[in-house]
SEVO-922158 format. One record per residue (C-alpha): residue number from 1; x, y, z. Coordinates in nm, 4 decimals, padded with zeros to 6 digits, m for minus. Layout:
// residues N
MARKOL num       c1       c2       c3
MARKOL NUM        X        Y        Z
...
END
This chain:
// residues 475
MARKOL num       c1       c2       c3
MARKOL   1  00.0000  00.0000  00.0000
MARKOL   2  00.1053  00.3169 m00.1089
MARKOL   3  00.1549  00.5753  00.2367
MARKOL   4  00.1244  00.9868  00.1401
MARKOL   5  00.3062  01.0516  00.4350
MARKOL   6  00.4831  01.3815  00.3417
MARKOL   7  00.8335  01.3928  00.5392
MARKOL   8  00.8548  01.7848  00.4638
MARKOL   9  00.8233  01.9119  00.1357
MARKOL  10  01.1278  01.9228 m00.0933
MARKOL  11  01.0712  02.2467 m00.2988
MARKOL  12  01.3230  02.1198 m00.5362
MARKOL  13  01.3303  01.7087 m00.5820
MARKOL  14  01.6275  01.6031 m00.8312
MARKOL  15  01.5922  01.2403 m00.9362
MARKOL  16  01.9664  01.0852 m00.9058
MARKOL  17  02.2892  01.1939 m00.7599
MARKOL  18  02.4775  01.1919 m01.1010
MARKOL  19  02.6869  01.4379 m01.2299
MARKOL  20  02.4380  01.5844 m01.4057
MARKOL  21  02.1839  01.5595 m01.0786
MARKOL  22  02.4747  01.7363 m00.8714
MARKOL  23  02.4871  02.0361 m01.0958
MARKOL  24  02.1264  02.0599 m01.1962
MARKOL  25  02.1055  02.1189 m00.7530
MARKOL  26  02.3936  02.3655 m00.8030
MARKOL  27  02.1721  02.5457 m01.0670
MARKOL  28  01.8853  02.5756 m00.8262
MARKOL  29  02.0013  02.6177 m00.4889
MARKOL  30  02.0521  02.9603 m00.5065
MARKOL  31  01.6809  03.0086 m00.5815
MARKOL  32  01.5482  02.7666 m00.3847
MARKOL  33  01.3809  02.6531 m00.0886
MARKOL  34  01.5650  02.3828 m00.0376
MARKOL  35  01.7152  02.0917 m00.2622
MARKOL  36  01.6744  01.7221 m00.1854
MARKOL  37  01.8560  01.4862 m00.3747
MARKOL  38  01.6598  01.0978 m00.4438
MARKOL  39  01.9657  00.8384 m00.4847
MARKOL  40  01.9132  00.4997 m00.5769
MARKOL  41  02.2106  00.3608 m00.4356
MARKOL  42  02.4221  00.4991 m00.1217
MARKOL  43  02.6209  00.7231 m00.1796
MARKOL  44  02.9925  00.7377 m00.1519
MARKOL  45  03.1623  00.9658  00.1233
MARKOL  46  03.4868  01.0440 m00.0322
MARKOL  47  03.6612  00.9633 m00.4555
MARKOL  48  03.4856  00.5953 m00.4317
MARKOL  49  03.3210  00.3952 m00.6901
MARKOL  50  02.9227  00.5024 m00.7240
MARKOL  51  02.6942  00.1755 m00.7767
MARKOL  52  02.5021  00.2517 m01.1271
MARKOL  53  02.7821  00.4377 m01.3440
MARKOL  54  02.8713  00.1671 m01.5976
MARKOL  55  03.1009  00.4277 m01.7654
MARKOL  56  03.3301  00.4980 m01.4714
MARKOL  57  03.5674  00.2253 m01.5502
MARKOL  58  03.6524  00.4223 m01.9075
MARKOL  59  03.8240  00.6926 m01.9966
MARKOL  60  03.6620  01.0260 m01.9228
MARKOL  61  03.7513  01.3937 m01.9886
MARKOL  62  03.5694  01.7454 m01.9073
MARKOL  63  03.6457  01.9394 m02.2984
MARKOL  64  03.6542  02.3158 m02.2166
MARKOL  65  03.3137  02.4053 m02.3037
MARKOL  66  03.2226  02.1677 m01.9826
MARKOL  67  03.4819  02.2560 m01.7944
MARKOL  68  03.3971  02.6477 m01.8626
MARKOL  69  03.0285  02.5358 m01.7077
MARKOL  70  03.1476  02.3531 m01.4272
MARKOL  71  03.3524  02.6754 m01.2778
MARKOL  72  03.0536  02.9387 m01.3898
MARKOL  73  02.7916  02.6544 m01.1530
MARKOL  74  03.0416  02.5820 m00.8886
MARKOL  75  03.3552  02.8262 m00.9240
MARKOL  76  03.6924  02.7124 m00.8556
MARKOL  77  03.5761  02.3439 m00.9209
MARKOL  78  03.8478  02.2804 m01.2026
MARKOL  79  04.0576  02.3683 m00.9661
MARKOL  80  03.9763  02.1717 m00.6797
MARKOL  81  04.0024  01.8842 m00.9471
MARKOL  82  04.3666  01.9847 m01.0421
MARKOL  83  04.4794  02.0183 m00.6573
MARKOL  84  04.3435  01.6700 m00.6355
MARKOL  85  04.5358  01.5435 m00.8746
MARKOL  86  04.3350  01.5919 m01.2398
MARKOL  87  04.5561  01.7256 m01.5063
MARKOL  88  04.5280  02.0103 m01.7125
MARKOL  89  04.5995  01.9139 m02.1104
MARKOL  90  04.6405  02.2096 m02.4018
MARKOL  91  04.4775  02.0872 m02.6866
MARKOL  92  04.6652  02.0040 m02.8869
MARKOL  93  04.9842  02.1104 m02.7554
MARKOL  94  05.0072  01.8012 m02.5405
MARKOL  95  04.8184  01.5842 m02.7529
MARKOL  96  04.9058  01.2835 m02.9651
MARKOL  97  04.5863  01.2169 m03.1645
MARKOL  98  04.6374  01.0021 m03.4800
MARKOL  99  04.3218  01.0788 m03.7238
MARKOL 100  04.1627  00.9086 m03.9998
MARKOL 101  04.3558  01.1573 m04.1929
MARKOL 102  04.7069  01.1526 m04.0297
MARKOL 103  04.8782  01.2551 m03.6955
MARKOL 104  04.7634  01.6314 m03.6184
MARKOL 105  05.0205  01.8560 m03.5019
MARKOL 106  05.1391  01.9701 m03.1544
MARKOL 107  05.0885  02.3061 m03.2140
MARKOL 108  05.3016  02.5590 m02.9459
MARKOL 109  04.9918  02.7662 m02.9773
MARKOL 110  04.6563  02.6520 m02.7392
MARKOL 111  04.3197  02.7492 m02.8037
MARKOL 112  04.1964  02.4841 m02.5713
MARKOL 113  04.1786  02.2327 m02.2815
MARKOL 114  04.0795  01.9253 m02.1535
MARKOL 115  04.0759  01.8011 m01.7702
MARKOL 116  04.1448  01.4557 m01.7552
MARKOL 117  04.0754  01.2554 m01.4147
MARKOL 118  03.9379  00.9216 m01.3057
MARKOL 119  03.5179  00.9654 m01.3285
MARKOL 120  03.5308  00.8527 m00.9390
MARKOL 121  03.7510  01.1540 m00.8420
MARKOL 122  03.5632  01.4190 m01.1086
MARKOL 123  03.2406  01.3052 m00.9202
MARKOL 124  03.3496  01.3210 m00.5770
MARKOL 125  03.5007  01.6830 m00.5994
MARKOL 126  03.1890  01.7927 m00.7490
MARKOL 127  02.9919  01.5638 m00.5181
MARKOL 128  03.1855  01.7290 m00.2202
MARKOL 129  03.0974  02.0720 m00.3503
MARKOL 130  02.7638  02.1103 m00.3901
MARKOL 131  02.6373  01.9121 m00.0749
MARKOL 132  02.8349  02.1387  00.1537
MARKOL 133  02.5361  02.3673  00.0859
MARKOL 134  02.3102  02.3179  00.3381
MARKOL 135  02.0858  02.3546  00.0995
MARKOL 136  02.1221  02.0445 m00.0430
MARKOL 137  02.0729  01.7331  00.0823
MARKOL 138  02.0465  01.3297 m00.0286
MARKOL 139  01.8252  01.0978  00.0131
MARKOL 140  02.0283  00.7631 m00.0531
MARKOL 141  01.8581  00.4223 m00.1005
MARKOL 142  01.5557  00.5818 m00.2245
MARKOL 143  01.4139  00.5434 m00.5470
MARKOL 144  01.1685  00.7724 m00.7560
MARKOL 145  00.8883  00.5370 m00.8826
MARKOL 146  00.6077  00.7888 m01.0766
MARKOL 147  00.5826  01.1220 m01.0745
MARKOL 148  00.2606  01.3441 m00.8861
MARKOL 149  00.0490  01.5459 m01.0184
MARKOL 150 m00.0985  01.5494 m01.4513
MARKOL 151 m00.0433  01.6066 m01.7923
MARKOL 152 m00.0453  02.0180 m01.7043
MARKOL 153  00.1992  02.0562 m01.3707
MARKOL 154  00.3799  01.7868 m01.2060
MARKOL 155  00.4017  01.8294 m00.8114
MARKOL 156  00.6571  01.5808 m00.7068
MARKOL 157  00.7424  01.2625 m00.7306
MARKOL 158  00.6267  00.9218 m00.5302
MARKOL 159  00.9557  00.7096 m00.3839
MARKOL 160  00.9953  00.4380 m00.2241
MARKOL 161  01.2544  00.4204  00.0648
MARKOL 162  01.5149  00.1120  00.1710
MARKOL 163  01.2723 m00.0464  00.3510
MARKOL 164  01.0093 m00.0580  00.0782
MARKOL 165  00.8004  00.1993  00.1393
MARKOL 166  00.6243  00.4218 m00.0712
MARKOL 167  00.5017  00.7794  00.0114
MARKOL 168  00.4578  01.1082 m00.1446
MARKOL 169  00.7219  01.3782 m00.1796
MARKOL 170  00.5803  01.7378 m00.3142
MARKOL 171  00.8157  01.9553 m00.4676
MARKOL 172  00.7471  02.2887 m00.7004
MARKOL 173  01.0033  02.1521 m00.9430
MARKOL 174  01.1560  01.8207 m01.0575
MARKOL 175  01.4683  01.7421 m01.2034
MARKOL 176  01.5171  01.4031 m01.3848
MARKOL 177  01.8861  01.3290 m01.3624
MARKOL 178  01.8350  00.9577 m01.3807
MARKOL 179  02.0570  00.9039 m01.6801
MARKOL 180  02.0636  00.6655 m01.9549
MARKOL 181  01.8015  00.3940 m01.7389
MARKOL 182  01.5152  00.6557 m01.7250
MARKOL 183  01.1907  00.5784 m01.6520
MARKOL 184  01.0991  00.9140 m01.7600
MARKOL 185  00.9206  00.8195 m02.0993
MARKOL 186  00.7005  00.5782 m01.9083
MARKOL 187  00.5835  00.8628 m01.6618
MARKOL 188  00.4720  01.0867 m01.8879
MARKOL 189  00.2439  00.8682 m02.0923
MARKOL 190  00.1050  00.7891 m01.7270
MARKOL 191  00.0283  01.1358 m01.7199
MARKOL 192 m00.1364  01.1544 m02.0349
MARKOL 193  00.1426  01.3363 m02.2422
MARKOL 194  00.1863  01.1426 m02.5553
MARKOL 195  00.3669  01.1792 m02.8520
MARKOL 196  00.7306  01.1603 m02.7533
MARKOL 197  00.9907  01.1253 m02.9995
MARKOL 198  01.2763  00.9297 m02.9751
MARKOL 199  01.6442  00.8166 m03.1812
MARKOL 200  01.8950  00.5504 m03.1393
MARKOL 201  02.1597  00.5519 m03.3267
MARKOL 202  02.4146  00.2903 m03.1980
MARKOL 203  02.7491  00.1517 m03.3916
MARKOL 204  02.8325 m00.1292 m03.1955
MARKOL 205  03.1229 m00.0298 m03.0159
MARKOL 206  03.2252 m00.1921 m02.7059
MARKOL 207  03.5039 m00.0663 m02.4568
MARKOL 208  03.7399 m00.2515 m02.2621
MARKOL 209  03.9233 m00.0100 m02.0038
MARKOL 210  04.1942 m00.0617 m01.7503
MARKOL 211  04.4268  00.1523 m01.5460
MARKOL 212  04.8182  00.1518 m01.5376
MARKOL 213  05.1144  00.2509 m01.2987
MARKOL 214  05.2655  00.4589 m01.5581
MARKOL 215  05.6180  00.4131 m01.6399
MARKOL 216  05.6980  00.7946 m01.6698
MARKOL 217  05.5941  01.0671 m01.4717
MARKOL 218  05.2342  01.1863 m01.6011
MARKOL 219  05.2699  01.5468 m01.4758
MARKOL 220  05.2345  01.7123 m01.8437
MARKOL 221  05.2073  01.3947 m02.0375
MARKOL 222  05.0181  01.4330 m02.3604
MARKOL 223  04.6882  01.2626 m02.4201
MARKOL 224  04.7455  00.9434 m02.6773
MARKOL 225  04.4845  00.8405 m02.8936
MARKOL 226  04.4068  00.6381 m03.2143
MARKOL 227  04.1022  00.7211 m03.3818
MARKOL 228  03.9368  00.4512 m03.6320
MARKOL 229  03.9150  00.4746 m03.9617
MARKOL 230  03.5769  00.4262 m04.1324
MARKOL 231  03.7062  00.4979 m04.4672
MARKOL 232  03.9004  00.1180 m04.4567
MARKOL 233  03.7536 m00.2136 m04.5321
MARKOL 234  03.7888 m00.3465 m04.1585
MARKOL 235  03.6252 m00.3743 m03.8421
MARKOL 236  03.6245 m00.0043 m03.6599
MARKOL 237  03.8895 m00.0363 m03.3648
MARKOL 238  04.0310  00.3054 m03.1684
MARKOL 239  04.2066  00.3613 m02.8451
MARKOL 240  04.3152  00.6008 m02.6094
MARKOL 241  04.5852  00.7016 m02.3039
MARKOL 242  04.4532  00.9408 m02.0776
MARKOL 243  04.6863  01.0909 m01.7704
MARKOL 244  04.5002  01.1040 m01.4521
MARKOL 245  04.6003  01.1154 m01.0644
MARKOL 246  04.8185  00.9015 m00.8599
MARKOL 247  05.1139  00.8553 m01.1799
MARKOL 248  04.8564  00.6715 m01.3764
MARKOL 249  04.7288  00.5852 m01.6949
MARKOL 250  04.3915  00.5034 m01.7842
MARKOL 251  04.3439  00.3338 m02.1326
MARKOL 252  04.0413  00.2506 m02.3107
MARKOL 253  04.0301 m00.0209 m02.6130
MARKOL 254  03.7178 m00.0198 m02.8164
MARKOL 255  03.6216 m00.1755 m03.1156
MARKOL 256  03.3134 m00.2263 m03.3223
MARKOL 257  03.1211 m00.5728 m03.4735
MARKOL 258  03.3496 m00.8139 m03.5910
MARKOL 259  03.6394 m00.6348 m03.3527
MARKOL 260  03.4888 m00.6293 m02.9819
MARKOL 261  03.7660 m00.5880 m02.7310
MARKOL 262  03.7262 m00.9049 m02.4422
MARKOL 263  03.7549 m00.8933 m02.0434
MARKOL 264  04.0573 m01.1515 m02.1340
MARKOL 265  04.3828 m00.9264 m01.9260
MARKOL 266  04.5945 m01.1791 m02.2126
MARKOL 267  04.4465 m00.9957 m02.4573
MARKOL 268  04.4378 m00.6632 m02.3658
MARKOL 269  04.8148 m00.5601 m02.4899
MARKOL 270  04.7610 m00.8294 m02.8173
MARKOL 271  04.4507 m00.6253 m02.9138
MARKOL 272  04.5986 m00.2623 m02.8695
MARKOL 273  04.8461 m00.4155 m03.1041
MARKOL 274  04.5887 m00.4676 m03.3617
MARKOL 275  04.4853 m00.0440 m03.4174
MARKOL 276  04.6131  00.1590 m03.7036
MARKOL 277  04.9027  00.2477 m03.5062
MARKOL 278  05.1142  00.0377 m03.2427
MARKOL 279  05.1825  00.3615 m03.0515
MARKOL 280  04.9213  00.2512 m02.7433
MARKOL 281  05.0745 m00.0489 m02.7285
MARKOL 282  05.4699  00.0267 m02.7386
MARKOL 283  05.3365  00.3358 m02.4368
MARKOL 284  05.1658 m00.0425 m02.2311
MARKOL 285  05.4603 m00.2686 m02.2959
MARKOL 286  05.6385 m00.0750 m01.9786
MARKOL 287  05.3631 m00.0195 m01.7667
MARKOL 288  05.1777 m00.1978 m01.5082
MARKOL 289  04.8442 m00.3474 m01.4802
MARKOL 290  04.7009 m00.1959 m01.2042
MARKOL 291  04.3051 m00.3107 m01.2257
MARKOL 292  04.1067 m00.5876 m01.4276
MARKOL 293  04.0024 m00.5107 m01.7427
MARKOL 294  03.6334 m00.3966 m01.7486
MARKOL 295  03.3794 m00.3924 m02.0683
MARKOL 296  03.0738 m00.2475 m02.1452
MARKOL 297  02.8345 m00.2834 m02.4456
MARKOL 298  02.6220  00.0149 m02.3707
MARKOL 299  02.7601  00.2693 m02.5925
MARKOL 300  02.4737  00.3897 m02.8238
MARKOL 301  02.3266  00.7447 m02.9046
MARKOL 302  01.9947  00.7012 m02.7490
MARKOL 303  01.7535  01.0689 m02.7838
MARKOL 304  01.4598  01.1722 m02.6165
MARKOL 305  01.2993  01.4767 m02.7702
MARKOL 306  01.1048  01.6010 m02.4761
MARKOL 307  01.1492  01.9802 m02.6340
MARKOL 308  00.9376  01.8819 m02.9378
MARKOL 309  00.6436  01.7636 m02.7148
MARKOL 310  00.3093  01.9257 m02.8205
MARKOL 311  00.2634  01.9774 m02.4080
MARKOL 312  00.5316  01.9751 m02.1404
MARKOL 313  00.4088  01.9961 m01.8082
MARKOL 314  00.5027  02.2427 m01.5446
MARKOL 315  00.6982  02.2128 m01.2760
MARKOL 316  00.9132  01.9229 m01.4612
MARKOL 317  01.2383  01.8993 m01.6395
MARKOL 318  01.5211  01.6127 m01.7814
MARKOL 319  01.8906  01.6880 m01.7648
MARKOL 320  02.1690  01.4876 m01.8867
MARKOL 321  02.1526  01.1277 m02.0177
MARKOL 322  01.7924  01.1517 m01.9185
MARKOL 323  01.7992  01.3459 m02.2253
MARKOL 324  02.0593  01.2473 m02.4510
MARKOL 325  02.2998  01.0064 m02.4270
MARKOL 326  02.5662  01.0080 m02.6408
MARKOL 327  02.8421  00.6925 m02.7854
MARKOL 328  03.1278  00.8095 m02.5057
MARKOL 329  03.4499  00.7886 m02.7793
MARKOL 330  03.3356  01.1798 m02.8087
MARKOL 331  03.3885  01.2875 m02.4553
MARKOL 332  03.0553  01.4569 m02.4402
MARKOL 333  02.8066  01.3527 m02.1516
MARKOL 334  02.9831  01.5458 m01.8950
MARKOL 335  03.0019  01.8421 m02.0716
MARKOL 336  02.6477  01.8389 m02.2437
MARKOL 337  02.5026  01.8249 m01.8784
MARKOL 338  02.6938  02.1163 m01.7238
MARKOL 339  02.6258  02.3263 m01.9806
MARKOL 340  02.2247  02.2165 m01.9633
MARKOL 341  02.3015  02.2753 m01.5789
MARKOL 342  02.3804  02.6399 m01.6909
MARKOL 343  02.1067  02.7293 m01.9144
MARKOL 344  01.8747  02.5790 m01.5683
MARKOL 345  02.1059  02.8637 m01.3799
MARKOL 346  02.0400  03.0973 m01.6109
MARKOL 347  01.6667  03.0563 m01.6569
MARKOL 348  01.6577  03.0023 m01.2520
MARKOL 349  01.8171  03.3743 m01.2280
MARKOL 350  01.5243  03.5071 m01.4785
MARKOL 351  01.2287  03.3466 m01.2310
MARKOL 352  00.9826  03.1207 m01.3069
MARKOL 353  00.6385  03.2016 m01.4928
MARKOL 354  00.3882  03.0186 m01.7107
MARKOL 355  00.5363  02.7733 m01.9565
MARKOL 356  00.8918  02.8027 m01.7707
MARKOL 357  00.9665  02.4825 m01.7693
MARKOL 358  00.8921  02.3805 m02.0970
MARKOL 359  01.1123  02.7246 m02.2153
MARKOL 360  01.3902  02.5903 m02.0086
MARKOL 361  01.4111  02.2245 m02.1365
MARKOL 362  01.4139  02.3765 m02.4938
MARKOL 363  01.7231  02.5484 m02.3727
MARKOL 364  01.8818  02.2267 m02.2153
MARKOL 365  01.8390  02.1316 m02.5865
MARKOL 366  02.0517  02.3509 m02.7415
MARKOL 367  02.4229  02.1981 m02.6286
MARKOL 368  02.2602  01.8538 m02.7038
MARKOL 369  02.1705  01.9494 m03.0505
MARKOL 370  02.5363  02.0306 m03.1081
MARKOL 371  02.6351  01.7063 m02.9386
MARKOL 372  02.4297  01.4909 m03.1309
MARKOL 373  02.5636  01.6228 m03.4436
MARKOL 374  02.8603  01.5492 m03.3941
MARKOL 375  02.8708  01.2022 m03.1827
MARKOL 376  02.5738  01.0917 m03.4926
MARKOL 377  02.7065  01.2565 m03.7639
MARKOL 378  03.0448  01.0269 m03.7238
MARKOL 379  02.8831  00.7187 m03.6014
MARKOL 380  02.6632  00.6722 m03.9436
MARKOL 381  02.9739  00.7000 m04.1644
MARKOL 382  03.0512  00.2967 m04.0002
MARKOL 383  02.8600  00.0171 m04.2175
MARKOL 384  02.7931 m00.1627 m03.9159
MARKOL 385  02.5469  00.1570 m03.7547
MARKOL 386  02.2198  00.0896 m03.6759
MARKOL 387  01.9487  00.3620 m03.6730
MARKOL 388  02.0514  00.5694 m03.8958
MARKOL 389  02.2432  00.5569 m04.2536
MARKOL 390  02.3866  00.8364 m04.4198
MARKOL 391  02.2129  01.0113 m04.6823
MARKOL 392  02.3471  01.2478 m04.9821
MARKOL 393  02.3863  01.5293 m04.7894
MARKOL 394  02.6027  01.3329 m04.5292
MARKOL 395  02.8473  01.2158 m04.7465
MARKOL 396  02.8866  01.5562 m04.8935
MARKOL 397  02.9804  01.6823 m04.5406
MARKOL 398  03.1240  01.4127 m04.4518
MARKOL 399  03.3599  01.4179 m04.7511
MARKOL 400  03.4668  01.8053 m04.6439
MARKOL 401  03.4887  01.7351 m04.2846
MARKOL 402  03.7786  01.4673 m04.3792
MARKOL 403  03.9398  01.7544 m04.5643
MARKOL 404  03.8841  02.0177 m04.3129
MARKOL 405  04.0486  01.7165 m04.1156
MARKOL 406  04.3305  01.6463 m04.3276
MARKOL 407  04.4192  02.0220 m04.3469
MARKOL 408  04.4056  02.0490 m03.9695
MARKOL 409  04.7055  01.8259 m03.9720
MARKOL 410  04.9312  02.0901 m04.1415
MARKOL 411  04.6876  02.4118 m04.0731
MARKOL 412  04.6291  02.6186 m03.7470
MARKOL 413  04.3494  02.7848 m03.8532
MARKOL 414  04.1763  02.4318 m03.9556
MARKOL 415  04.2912  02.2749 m03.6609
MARKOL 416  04.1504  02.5647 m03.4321
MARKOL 417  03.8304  02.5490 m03.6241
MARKOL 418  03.7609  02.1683 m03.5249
MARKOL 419  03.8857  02.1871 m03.1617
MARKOL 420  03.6524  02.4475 m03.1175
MARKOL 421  03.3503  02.2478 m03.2027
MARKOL 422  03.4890  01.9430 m03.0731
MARKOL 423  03.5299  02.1497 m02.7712
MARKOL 424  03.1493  02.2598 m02.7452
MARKOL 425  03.2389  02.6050 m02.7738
MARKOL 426  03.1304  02.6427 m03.1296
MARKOL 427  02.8377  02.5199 m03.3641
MARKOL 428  02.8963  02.2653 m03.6062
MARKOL 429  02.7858  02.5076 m03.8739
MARKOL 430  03.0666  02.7370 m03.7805
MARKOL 431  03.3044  02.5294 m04.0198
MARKOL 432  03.1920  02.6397 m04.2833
MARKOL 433  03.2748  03.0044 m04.2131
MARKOL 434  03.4523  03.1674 m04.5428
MARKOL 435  03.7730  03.1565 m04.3699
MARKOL 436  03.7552  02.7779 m04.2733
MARKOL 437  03.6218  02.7214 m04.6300
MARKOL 438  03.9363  02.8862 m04.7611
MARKOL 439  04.1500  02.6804 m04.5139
MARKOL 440  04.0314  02.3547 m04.6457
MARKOL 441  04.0750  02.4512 m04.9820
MARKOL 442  04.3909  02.5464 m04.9402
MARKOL 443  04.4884  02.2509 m04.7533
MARKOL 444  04.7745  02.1624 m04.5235
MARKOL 445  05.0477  02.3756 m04.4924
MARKOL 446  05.3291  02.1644 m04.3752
MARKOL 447  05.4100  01.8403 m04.4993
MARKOL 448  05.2049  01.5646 m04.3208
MARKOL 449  05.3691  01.3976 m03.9699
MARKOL 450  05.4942  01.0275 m04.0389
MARKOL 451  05.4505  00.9744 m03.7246
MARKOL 452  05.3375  00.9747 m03.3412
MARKOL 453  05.5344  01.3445 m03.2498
MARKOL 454  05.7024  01.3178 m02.8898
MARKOL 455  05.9214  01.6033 m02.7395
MARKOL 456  06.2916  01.5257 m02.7060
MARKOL 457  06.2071  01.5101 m02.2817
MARKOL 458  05.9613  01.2884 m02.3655
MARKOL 459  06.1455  01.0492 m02.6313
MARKOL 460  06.4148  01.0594 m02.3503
MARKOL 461  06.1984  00.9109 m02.0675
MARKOL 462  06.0713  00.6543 m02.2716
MARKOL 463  06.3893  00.4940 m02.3728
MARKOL 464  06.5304  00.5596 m01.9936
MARKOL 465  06.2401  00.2954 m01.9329
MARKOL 466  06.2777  00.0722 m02.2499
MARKOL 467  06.0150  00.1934 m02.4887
MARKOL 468  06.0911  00.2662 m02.7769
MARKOL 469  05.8428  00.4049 m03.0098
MARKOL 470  05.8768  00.5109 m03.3477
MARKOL 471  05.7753  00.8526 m03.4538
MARKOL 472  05.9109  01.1710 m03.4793
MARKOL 473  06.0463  01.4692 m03.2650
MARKOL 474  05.8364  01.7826 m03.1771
MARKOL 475  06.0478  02.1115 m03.2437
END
């Protein structure tokens, strides 16, 4: 039996103690009553594993656009994350990316930035943050079951606590931070709102992650990373090395159908081996295991288009992979939700009125729009992509983003021009400005690289550990 007991009213409920759920409370709390967090699972007190985050055990970075979000919701967060150990990378300055279209360039120059950390330490910094507000506040082994209220204004949510029960808790707005095992879909058709759109788009890719002791020190260690190929006639495979705390690596394999990366630790080096470049695993042969290998299947592009709903209720909105969830090879989720976190801030600022809600989940929209270009718009170009094939007008911008690519190998202004949509800081319509247009016509303007591009300091710690890995020397 269902008990309305109401255990003080919750003027803000948020529905999940994700990353997204954290800063959607940072958004509000300022403007708010009070905030009171539902959690599924407990929740950890200091940089530990959270139950329910498949995606923790891969590789993670915040690209600036999130990390730009992140200090306006909670400021000095990035660096909070740095003192803890993250690491500040220029892009691409400390970056060894190898591209469908060749090895891009180190350039001295640095538009950009990514922070790369373990997803347990990003979450507990920004964990630790906003629930020193006393504001804020969790309720842990508690989960959201239905939302209250009807198709015009939701008024809370119904939960039911550790011990089984269910009761009522009324709140003036709801969050859904719930991430990519929503239930939100199902709750609104309960309601009576109908008519919900929604995409997949999902290339088969499986990851298999583990973390290393590195053999080097990581303090300003470029980022590594392979990048597939959908041009050639084999299954899709990519990598990546990513510097985070403690002197460690964390790598990520992944590979598509016909090329799925095991939980075999044999096979982890053997199929690093197998990319378009052995330069992951000549950085591994030196380094040590430090975890299992862990893999996950759930890597699709899954959409729900709540802003294109004929009727959005009050009092209710979706944030984060309750929204969009996006193939994690981009580096996206993080970011998309703090900046939806600051468009909440920002519409939180303006007050509420009639048809708020429904004006601020259009804006929540906005940074996934840009998102799901880009995550989609490379994902169709593999022939094993479900959901979604390429049409005419796809291959025609697919065909100049590869040169625009290519060029950005020998080009500044080209390179600059991706990283800052790549980045979330620009619109994918923003390459083709005039100036970019000329860029890619004109093409690169040094000769490609042959090869992976290390600094002399770093060439010289690798062969003081016995790696030896063939590329060529940054100037």
């Amino acid at each position: 039996m269902t008990d309305t007991r109401r255990p003080g009213r919750a003027r803000v409920v948020v529905i999940g103690s994700s990353i997204a759920g954290l800063l959607a409370a940072a958004a509000v709390k300022d403007r708010a009553e009070a905030v009171e967090i539902i959690e599924a699972q407990d929740v950890p007190a200091g940089p530990g594993p959270r139950a329910g985050v498949p995606q923790a055990a891969h590789i993670h970075f915040l690209q600036t656009g999130g990390a730009e979000a992140l200090d306006l919701l909670l400021p000095g967060c990035t660096d909070l994350l740095l003192a803890a150990g993250a690491h500040r990378v220029p892009v691409t300055t400390d970056m060894v990316v190898c591209s469908p279209e060749g090895w891009y360039r180190r350039w001295k120059r640095s538009t950009h930035h990514v922070i790369t950390a373990g997803r347990d330490l990003t979450d507990s910094v920004v964990r630790e943050r906003v629930l020193a507000d006393p504001r804020v506040g969790v309720r842990a082994r508690t989960r959201a079951v239905g939302l209250l209220g009807d198709r015009g204004r939701v008024t809370g949510v119904r939960v039911c606590g550790a011990d089984g029960t269910e009761y009522a808790l009324g709140a003036d707005l709801v969050v859904d931070a719930s991430g990519r095992g929503t239930r939100m879909p199902r709750w609104l058709a309960r309601l009576g709102v109908r008519g919900l759109e929604e995409a997949v788009v999902d290339s088969g890719l499986a990851y298999a992650s583990r973390v290393y002791r590195a053999p080097v020190p990581t303090r300003g260690w470029p980022v590594v990373a392979v990048q597939a190929d959908p041009r050639l006639d084999r299954p899709t495979t990519s990598g990546g090395i990513l510097p985070i705390e403690d002197e460690r690596w964390h790598v990520s394999l992944m590979g598509g159908p016909g090329a799925q990366p095991g939980r075999d630790a044999a096979a982890f080096l053997p199929f690093a081996r197998t990319l378009r470049h052995p330069v992951i695993a000549d950085l591994l042969a030196r380094a040590e295991p430090l975890t299992d290998v862990t893999v996950t299947h759930s890597t699709a592009n899954r959409r729900h288009y709540y802003e294109r709903l004929a009727s959005w209720p009050d009092g209710l909105l979706a944030l984060g992979d309750s929204v969009a969830c996006f193939n994690p090879v981009y580096a996206q989720g993080i970011t998309v939700a703090a900046q939806g976190a600051v468009a909440l801030r920002e519409a939180a600022a303006a007050g509420p009125g009639p048809g708020w809600t429904r004006r601020v989940q259009r804006a929540i929209a906005r940074p996934v729009d840009r998102a799901w270009a880009l995550s989609t718009g490379q994902d169709i170009r593999f022939p094993t992509t479900r959901g979604r094939r390429p049409n005419p007008a796809d291959r025609l911008l697919h065909r100049y983003v590869s040169r625009l690519s290519r060029t950005a190998t020998g080009s500044f202004r080209a390179a600059t021009a991706l990283t800052d949509v790549l980045a979330l800081q620009a619109p994918p319509v923003s390459l083709v400005r005039p100036s970019v247009l000329l860029a890619a016509l004109a093409g690169p303007l040094r000769t490609p690289l042959s090869g992976p591009q290390f600094t002399r300091a770093e060439r010289e710690l690798l062969e003081g550990v016995g790696i030896g890995v063939v590329g060529v020397r940054a100037r």
